[in-house]
N, C-alpha and C positions, 0 to 999 in steps of 0.2 A: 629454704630461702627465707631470710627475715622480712617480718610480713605487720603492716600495724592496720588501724585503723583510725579514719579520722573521721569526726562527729561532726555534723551541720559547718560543713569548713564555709563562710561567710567572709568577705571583705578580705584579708591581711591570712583569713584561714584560707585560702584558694595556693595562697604559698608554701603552706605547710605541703601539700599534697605535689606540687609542683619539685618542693625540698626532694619529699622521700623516693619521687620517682629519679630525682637528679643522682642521688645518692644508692641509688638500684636496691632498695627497699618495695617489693607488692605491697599498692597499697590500695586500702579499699574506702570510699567512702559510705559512713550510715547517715540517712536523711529519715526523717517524717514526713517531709514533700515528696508529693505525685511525681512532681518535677527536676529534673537533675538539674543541679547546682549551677550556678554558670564558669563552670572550668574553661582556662582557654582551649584555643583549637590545638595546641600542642597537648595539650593534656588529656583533649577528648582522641584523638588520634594515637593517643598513650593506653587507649582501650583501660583508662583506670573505671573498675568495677564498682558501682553504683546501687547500692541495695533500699530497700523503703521499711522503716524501720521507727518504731514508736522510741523514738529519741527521748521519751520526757519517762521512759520506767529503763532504769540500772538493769532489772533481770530482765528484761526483754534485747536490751545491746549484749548483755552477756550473754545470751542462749542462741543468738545472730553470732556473735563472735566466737563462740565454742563448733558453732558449724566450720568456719572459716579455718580457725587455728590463727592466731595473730601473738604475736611479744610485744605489740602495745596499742593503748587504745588513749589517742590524743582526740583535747576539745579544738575544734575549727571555729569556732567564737565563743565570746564570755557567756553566755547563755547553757553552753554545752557541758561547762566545768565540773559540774558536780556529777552529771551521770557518767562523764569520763572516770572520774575518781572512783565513783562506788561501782560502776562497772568492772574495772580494771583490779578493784581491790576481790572484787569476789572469783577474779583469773589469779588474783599470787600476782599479779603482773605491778611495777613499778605507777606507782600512782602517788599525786597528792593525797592527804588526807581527808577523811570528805568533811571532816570539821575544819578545815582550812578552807575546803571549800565552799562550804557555807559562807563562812566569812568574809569571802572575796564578793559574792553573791548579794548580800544582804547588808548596805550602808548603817543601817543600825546597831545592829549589833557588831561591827566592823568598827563602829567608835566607840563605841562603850567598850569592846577589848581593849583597842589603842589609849584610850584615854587613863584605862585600868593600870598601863604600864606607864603612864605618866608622858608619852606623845599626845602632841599637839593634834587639837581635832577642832573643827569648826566646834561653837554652841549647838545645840540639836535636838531636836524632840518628834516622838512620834506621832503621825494623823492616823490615827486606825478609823476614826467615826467622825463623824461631823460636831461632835461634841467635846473633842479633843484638839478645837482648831484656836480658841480662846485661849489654855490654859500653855498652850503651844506657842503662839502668840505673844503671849506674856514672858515665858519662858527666853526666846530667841532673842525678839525683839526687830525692827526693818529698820534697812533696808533687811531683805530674807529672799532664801531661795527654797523653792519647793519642788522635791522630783521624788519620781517613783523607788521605792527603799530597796526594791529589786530590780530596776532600772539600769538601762547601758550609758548611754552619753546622750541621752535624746529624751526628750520633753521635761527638760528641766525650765523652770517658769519663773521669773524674778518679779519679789512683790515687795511693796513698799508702803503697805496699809493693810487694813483688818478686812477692808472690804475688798481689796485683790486678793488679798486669800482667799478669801468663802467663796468669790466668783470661780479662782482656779481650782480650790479643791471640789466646789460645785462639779466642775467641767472634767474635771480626772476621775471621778468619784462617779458620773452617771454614766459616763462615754467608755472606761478602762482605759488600760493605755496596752498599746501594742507595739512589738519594736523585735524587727527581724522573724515576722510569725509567731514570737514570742507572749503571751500574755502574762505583763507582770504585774498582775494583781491590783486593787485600790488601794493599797496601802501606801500613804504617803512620809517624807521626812522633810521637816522644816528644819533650816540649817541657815545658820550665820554668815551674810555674803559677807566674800574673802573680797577687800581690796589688795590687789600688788598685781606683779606677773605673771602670768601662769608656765607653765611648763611641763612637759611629759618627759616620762623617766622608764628606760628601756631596761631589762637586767634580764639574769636567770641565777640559776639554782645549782652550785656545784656542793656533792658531798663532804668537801675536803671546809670551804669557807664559807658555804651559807650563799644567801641572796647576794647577788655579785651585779654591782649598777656596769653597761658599757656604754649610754651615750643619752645625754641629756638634749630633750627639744625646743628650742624654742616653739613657744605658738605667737601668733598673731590675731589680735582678734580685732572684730570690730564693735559694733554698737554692744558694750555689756551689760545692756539689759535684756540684749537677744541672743546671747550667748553665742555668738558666730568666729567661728574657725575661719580665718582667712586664708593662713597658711601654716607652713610647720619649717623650720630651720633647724640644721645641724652640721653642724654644733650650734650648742645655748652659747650667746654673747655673757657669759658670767666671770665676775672675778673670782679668782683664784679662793678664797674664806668661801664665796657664794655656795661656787660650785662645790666644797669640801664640804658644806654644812647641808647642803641640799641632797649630795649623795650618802650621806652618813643617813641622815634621819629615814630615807627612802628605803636605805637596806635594814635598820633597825626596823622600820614598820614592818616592811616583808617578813623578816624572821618572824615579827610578834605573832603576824598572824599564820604562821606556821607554814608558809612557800618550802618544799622541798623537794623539788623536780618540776622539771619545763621553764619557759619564759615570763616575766611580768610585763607590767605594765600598770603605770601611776599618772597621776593627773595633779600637779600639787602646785599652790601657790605662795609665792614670797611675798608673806604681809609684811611689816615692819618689828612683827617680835617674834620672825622668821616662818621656816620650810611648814606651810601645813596640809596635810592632803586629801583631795577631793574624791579618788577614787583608786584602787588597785585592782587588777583583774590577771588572772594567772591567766594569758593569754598572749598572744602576739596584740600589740595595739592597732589600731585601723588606720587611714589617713594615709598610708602609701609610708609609713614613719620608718617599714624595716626596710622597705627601698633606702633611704635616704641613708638610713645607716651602713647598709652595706657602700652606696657609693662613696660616702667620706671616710668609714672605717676598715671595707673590707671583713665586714664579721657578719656573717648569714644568721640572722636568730631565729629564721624556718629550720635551717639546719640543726642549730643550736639546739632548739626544743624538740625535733625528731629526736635526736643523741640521746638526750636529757630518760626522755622517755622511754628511749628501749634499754637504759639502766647503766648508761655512761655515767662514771662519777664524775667526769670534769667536761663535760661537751666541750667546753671552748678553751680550752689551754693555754692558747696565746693569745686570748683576748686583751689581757693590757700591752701586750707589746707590738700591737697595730696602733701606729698615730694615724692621725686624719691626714688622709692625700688630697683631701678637697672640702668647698662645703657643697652644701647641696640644701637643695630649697621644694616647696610643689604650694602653688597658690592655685584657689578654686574660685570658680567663676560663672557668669549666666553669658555664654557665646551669645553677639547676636552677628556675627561674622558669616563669612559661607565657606566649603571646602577650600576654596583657592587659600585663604586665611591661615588654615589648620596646616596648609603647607609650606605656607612661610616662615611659619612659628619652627617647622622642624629644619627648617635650616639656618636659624639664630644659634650662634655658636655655645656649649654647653647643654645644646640638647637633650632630654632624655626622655620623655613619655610626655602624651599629648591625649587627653581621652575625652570623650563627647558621652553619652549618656545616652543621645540619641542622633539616629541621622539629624542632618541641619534641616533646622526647620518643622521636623517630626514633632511625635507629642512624648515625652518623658516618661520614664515607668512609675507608676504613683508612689511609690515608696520614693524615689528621688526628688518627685516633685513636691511631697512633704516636708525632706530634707532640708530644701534648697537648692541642693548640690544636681549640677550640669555638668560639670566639668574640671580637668585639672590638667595642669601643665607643670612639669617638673623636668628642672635644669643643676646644671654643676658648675660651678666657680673658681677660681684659685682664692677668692678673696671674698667678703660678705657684700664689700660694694657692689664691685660686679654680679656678684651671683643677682644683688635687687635690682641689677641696671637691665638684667635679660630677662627677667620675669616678668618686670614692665614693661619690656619690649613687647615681649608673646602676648601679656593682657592686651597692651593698644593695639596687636592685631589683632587679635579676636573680634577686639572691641567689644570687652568686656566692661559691662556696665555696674556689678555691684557682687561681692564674695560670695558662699556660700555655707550655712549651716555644717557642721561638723556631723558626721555620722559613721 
């Protein structure tokens, strides 16, 4: 029986395992935690096998995985990617390259590639030491944004003077930064804030054409100097050049940085002398975004990147000849509603997931309550009005008071 393995599955990775069990693939999950993962009750009921396993050493998943016997070993978040890869490479088993991997990993040297090929990359310079925050400084110039070089989507810090720097790289720099049980390191990157609109860019990897874009997201934000995720839309409201120019440059990056097997995920904004982008991660992206895609497009990219990785050359074949049947939308939000609420919201028409974080009224898990993030409501539309006229609906019965951090 075909058999994989999926690494620290997190957020968007809870899917992937959900995928291979839909797809009648044994599948196993490796963790570093004590604690099993929070899979749903179909999947814990799915008796999927659960092992504790030193996630952060390649030969340690591989001598885990050679007891097992598996044909592939996928990452269940961006954190996971490179021990997937050198894992997997030292099985003969279909993997990224772990110098792609890297790449995807490490914002630094991920612009100076890109930039090497002549794509468009913010200004940028590295903080290794506190003495490197001046000449950085000068370099960039602010408004500036400062995050961790090996960092996910989270404690990114918007500064606009020499002396918000030094307080934040103070503050990153005594404290570390942690994300996901992950520690990524003091090393920071100062980079060029992007004005325009942001956007997330979904793709994968076929052997025949390379990095292959299927669905562009709008984001919503709010206050951007807090970098807040309000929601996520798709399809992206783009004209036709937009769209053409924003998926061209997104699959050239992926290739540059050498994507060849599993799913992406980009973060890129349209400044005014165009597509530039903020972040790539060979992963499924977070935010509920392959929902969304599968409800407008009908294209599974948990599926997609199971395929991908047990050494499909085309996972998705008819991926451009699905149009969107709908749009679909998920805004996040601080409930201060009560249950009665939560079940009003699911019977506003275009329903589709409704999640609390905690009972009502409870106290949050502190990693959420870091976040910001409480909750989310995600519905489907025939049209983009409607879809924002039901989403405002479910917020005012929540009675939700204010969005919530991206994580």
């Amino acid at each position: 029986m075909t058999a994989i393995i999926v690494i620290e599955p997190r957020s968007s990775g809870t899917a992937l395992v959900a995928s291979a069990v839909r797809l009648g693939v044994a599948t196993h999950v490796f963790s570093a935690n004590c604690d099993e993962p929070p899979l749903s009750r179909k999947l814990q009921a799915a008796t999927v096998p659960y092992t504790m396993v030193d996630t952060a050493s390649p030969n340690a998943v591989a001598v885990a995985a050679c007891a097992i016997g598996v044909d592939a070993i996928v990452p269940g978040c961006e954190y996971a990617t490179g021990v997937a890869a050198e894992s997997a490479a030292l099985h003969g088993l279909p993997h990224l390259q772990p110098e792609a991997a890297a790449l995807t990993r490490d914002k630094y040297y991920s612009r100076m590639h890109l930039a090497a090929a002549a794509l468009a990359v913010p200004v940028f310079a590295l903080i290794a030491h506190h003495g490197d925050v001046m000449t950085a400084a000068l370099h960039v110039g602010f408004p500036a944004v400062l995050k961790p070089v090996r960092g996910g989507g989270m404690h990114v810090t918007y500064v606009n003077s020499l002396s918000q720097l030094q307080l934040a790289v103070d503050c990153a720099m005594h404290h570390g930064v942690v994300d996901i049980d992950h520690k990524t390191g003091n090393v920071l990157l100062l980079e060029q804030y992007l004005e325009g609109p942001e956007y997330c860019v979904e793709g994968y990897v076929g052997s025949q054409h390379g990095p292959r874009v299927v669905a562009v997201t709008e984001n919503l934000l709010g206050a951007e100097q807090n970098f807040t995720k309000l929601g996520h839309f798709v399809e992206a409201s783009l004209t036709a050049d937009q769209g053409a120019a924003l998926v061209n440059y997104v699959e050239h990056a992926a290739a540059q940085i050498g994507l060849t097997v599993g799913v992406f995920h980009a973060k890129v904004r349209i400044t005014r002398d165009g597509p530039v982008l903020i972040k790539i991660a060979a992963c499924l992206g977070g935010d509920r975004i392959y929902r969304l895609i599968e409800l407008s497009r009908s294209i599974s990219l948990p599926e997609i990147a199971i395929r991908s990785h047990l050494g499909d050359p085309e996972p998705a074949p008819d991926a451009d000849a699905k149009p969107a049947v709908c749009v679909s939308g998920v805004r996040f939000f601080t409930p201060v509603g009560d249950a009665a609420a939560v079940e009003r919201v699911r019977a506003i028409p275009g329903f589709q997931e409704v999640e609390v974080h905690s009972h009502i009224g409870g106290t949050v898990p502190l990693r959420v309550a870091m976040s910001g993030r409480v909750g989310h409501v995600l519905f489907i539309a025939p049209d983009r009005p409607t879809l924002d006229l039901r989403l405002a609906e479910a917020l005012r019965t929540l009675g939700s008071r204010r969005a919530c951090k991206d994580i």
